[in-house]
C-alpha positions as CSV (number, residue, x, y, z in Angstrom):
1,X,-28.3,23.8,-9.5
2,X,-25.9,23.1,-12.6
3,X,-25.5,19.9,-14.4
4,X,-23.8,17.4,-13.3
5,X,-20.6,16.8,-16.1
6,X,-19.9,13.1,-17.2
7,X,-16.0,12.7,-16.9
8,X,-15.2,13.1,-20.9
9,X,-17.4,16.2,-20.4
10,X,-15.7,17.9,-17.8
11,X,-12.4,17.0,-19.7
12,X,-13.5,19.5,-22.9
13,X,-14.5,22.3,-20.9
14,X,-12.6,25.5,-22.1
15,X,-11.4,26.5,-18.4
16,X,-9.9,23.8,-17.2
17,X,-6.7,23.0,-15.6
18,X,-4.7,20.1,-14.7
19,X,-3.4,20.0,-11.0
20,X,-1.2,17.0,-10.4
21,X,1.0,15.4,-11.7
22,X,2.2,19.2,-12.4
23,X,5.1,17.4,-15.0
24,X,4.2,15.3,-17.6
25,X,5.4,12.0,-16.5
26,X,2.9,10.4,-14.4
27,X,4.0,8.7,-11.2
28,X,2.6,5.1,-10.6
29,X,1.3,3.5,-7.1
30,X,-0.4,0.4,-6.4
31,X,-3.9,-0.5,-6.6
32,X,-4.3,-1.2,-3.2
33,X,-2.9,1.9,-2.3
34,X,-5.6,4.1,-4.6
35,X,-8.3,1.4,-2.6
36,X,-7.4,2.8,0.7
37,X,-7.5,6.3,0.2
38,X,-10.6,6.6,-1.7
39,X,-12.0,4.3,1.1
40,X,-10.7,6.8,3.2
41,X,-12.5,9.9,0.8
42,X,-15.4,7.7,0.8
43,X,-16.2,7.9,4.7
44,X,-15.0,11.9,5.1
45,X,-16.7,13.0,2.1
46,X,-20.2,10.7,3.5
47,X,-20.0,11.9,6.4
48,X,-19.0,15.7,5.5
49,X,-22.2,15.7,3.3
50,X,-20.0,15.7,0.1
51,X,-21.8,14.4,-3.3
52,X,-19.5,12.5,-5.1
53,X,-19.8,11.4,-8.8
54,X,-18.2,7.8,-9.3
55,X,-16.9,7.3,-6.8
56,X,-18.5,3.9,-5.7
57,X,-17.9,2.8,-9.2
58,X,-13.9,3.6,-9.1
59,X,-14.3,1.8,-5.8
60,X,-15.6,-1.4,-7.4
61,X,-13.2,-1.5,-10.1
62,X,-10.2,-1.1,-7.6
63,X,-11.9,-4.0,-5.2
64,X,-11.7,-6.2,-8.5
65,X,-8.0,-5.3,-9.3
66,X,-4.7,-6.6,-8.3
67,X,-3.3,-4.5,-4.9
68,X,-0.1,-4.3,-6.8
69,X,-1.7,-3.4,-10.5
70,X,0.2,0.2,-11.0
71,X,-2.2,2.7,-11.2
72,X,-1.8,6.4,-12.1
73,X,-4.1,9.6,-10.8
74,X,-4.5,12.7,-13.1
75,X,-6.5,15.8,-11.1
76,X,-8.2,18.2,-13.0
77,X,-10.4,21.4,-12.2
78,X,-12.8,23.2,-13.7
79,X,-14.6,26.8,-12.1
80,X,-17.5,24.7,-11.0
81,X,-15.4,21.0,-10.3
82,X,-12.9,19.0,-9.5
83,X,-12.1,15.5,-11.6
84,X,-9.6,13.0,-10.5
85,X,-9.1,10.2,-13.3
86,X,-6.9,6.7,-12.7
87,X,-5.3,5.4,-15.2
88,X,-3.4,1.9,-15.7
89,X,0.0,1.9,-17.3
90,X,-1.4,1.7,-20.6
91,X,-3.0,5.2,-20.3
92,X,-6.5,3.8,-20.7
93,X,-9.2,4.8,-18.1
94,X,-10.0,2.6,-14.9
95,X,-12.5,5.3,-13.0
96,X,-12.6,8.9,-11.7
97,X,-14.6,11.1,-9.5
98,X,-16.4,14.3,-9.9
99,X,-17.1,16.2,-6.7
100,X,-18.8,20.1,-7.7
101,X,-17.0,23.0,-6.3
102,X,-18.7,24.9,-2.8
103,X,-19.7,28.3,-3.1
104,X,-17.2,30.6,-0.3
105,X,-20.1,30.5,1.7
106,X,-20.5,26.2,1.5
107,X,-16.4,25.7,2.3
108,X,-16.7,28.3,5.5
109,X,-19.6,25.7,6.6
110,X,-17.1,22.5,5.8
111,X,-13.5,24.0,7.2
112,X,-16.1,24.7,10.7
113,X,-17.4,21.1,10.3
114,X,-13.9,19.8,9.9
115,X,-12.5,22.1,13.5
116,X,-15.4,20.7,15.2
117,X,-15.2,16.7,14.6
118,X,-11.5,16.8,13.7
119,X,-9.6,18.9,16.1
């Protein structure tokens, strides 16, 4: 099993890429948008069997804010992971989550979970 990367490690890796926003500028939405849908992620990826890395802690921090505080979402991947940081509008770091990439044979198991409880 590899190591688990912190978020600043994942960030220097050599191979990785950034998958939204795909322009520079990054598009804002509110707090309490970003605290539903990770709610959401929360209970598919629980109940999917997904690890998650910080989640619950991005979770907390969006509890605590404003539901109209603008937040921003950067997505980044790596070979072995995906990363997806929130920013505030002053660029500085409010949480992210690290979920580790499933082998071929892993995502075959998941996109059969996902026909069977979600179709």
């Amino acid at each position: 099993m590899r190591r688990q990367p912190s978020g600043t490690r994942l960030l220097k890796r050599s191979d990785l890429i950034r998958i939204v926003p795909s322009g520079e500028e990054s598009i804002f939405s509110p707090a309490g948008e970003f605290l539903r849908v990770y709610r959401i992620r929360q209970a598919t990826t629980t109940e999917a069997g997904t690890v998650t890395y910080g989640l619950s802690s991005l979770l907390s921090v969006l509890e605590n804010l404003q539901p109209t505080d603008p937040l921003a979402v950067t997505v980044f991947a790596t070979d072995g992971w995906f990363g997806s940081f929130c920013s505030d509008q002053a660029d500085r770091l409010v949480g992210f989550v690290l979920v580790q990439r499933r082998s071929p044979k892993d995502e075959q198991e998941r996109l059969e979970w996902f026909r069977q409880n979600l179709t």
